[in-house]
NUVOGU-767765 format. One record per residue: x, y, z of N, C-alpha, C in turn. Coordinates in nm, 3 decimals, decimal comma. Example, Ala and Ser with C-alpha at 12.3 -4.5 7.8 and 13.67 -1.06 7.14 Angstrom:
! NUVOGU-767765
- 1,319 | -0,569 | 0,780 | 1,230 | -0,450 | 0,780 | 1,320 | -0,330 | 0,780
- 1,285 | -0,225 | 0,708 | 1,367 | -0,106 | 0,714 | 1,290 | 0,003 | 0,787
***
This chain:
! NUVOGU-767765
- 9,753 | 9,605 | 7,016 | 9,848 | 9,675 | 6,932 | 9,784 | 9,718 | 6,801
- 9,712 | 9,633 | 6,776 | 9,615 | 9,711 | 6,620 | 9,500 | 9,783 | 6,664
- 9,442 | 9,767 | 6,766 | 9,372 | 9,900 | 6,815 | 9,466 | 10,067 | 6,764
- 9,598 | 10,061 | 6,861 | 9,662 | 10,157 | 6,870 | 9,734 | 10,151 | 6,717
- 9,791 | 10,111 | 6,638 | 9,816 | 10,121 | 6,512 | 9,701 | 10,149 | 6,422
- 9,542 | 10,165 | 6,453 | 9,467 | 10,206 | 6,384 | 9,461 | 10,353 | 6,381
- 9,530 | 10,427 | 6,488 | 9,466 | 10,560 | 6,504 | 9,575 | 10,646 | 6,393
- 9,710 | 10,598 | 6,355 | 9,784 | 10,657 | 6,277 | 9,696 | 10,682 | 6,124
- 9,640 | 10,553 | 6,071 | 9,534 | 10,622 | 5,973 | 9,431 | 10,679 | 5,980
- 9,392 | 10,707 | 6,085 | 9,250 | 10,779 | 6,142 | 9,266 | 10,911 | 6,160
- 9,429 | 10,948 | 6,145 | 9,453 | 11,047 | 6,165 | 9,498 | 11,089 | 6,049
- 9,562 | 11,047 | 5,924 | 9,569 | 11,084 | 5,824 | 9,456 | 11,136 | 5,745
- 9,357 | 11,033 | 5,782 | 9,236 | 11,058 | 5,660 | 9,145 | 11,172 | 5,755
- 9,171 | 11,221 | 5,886 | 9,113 | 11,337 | 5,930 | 9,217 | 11,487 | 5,918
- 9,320 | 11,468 | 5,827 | 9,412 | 11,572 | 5,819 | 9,334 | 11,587 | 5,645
- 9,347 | 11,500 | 5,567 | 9,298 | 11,455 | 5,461 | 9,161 | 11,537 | 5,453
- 9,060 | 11,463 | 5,521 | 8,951 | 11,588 | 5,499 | 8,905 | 11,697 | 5,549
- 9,013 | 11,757 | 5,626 | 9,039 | 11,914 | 5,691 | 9,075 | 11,993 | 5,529
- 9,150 | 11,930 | 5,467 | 9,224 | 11,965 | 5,343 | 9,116 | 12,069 | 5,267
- 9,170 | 12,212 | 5,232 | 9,071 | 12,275 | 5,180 | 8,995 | 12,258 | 5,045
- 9,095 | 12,179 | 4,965 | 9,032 | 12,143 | 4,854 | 8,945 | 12,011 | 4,845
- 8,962 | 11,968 | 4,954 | 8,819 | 11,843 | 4,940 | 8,680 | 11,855 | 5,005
- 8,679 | 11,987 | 5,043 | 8,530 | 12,042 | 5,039 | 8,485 | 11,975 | 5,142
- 8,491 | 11,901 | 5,230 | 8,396 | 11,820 | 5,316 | 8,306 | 11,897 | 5,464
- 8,187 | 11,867 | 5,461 | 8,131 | 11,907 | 5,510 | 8,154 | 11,962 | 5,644
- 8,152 | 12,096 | 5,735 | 8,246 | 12,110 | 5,862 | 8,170 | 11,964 | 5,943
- 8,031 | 11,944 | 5,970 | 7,984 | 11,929 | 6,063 | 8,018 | 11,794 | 6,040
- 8,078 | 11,688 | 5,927 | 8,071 | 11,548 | 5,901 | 8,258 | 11,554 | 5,990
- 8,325 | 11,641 | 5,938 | 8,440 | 11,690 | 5,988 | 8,448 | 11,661 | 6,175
- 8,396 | 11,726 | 6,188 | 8,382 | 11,781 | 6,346 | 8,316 | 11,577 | 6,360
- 8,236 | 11,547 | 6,360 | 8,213 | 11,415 | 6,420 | 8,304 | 11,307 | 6,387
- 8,391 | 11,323 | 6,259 | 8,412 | 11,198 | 6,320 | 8,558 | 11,226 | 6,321
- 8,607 | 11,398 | 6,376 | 8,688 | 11,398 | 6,487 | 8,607 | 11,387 | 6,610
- 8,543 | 11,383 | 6,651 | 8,523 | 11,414 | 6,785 | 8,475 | 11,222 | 6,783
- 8,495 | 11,138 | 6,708 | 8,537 | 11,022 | 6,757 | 8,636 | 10,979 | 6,818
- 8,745 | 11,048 | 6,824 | 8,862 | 11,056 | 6,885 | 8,851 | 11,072 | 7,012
- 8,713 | 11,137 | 7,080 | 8,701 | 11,141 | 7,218 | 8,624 | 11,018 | 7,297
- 8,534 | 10,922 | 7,215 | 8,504 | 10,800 | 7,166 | 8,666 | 10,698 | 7,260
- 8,741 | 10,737 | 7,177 | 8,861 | 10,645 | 7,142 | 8,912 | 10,676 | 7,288
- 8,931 | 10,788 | 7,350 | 8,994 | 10,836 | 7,457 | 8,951 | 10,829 | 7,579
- 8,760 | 10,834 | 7,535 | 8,685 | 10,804 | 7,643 | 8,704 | 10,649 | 7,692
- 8,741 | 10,593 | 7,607 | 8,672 | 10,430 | 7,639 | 8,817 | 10,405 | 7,714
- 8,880 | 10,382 | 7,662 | 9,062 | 10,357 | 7,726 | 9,094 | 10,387 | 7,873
- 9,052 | 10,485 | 7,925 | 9,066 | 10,513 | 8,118 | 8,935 | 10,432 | 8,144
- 8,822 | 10,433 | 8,071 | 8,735 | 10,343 | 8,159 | 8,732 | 10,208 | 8,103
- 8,801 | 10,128 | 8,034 | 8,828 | 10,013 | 8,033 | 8,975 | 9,978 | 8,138
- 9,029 | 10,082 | 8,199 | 9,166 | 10,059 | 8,263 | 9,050 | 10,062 | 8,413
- 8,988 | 10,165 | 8,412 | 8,905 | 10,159 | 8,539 | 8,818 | 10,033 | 8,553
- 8,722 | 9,996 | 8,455 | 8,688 | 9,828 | 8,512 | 8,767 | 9,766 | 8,558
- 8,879 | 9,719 | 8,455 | 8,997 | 9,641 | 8,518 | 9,020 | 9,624 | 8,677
- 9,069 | 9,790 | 8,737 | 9,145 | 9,771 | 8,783 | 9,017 | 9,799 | 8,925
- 8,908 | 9,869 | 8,927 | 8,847 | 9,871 | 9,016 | 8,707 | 9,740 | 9,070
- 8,708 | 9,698 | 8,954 | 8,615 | 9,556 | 8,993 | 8,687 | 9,441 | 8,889
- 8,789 | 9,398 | 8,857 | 8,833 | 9,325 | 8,797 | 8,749 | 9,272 | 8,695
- 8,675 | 9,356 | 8,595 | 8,599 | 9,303 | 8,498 | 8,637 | 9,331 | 8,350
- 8,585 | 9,319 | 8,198 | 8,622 | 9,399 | 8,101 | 8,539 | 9,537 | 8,120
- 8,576 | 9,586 | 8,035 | 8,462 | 9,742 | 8,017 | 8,349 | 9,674 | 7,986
- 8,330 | 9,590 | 7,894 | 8,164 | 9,561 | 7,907 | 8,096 | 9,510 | 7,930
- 8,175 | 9,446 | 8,086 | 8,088 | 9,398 | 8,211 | 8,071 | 9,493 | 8,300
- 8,103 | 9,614 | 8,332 | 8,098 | 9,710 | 8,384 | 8,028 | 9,790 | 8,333
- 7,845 | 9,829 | 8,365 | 7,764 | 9,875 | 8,223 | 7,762 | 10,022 | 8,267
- 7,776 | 10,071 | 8,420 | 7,772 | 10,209 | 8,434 | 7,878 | 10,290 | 8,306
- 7,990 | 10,232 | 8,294 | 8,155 | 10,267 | 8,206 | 8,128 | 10,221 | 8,111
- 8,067 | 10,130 | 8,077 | 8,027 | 10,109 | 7,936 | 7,943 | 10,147 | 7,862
- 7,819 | 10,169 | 7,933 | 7,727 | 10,304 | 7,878 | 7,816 | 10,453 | 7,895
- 7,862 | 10,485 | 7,947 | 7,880 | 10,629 | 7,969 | 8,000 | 10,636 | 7,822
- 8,123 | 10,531 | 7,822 | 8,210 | 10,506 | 7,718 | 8,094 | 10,516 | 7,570
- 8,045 | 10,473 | 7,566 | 7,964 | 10,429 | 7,427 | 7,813 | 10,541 | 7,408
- 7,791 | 10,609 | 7,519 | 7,756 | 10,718 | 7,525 | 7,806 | 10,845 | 7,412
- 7,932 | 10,867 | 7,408 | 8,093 | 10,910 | 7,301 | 8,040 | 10,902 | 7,178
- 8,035 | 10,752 | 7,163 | 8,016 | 10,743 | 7,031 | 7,846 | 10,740 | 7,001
- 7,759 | 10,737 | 7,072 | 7,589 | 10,765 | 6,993 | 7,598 | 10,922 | 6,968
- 7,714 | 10,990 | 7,035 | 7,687 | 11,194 | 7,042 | 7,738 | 11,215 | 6,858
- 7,849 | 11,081 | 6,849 | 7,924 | 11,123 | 6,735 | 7,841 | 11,029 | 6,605
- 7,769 | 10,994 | 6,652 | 7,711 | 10,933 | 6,517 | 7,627 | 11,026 | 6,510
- 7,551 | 11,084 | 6,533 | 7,439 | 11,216 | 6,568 | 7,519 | 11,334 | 6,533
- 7,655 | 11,329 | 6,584 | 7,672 | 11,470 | 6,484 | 7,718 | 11,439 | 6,355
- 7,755 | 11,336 | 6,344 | 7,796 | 11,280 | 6,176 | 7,654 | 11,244 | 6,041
- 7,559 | 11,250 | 6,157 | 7,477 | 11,204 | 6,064 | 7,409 | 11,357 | 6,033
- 7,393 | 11,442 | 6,125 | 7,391 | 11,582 | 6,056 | 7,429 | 11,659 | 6,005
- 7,561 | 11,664 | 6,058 | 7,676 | 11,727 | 5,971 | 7,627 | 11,678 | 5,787
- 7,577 | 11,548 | 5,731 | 7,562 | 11,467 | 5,636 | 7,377 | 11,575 | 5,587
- 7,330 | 11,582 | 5,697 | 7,185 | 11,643 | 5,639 | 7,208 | 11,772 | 5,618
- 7,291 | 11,821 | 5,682 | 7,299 | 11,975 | 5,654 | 7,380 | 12,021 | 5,537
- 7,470 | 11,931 | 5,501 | 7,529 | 11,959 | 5,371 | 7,420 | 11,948 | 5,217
- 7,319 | 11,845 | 5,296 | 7,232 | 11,847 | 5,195 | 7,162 | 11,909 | 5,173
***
């Protein structure tokens, strides 16, 4: 339940720095929305370990690499999005 009660502020503070007057970088923008696919990715394949080999997601390393895969794309675009502003 605080997993899913986290995304209501995750979503504020990404409306927050869409906001035109806080200047933020597109490309820092764009990653850590596109953590949100991170968040979306992992959720069907933690329901898929479960339910197809009765394990967590990260005993299941094919779904758990590919899940966490998500998030190394979005630290990589966050961390450029960060060089290119510079």
């Amino acid at each position: 339940s605080l997993f899913g009660a986290s995304l209501f502020p995750w979503l504020a503070m990404l409306y927050w720095l869409k906001h035109p007057t806080v200047g933020a970088p597109p490309g820092v923008t764009f990653g850590l929305t596109f953590l949100l696919a991170f968040v979306f990715g992992s959720i069907p394949a933690a329901i898929g370990a479960g339910a197809l080999f009765g394990v967590s997601l990260a005993d299941a390393d094919w779904l758990h690499g590919s899940a966490e895969s998500l998030l190394a794309i979005t630290n990589c675009v966050v961390v450029f999005g960060f060089r290119d502003a510079i």
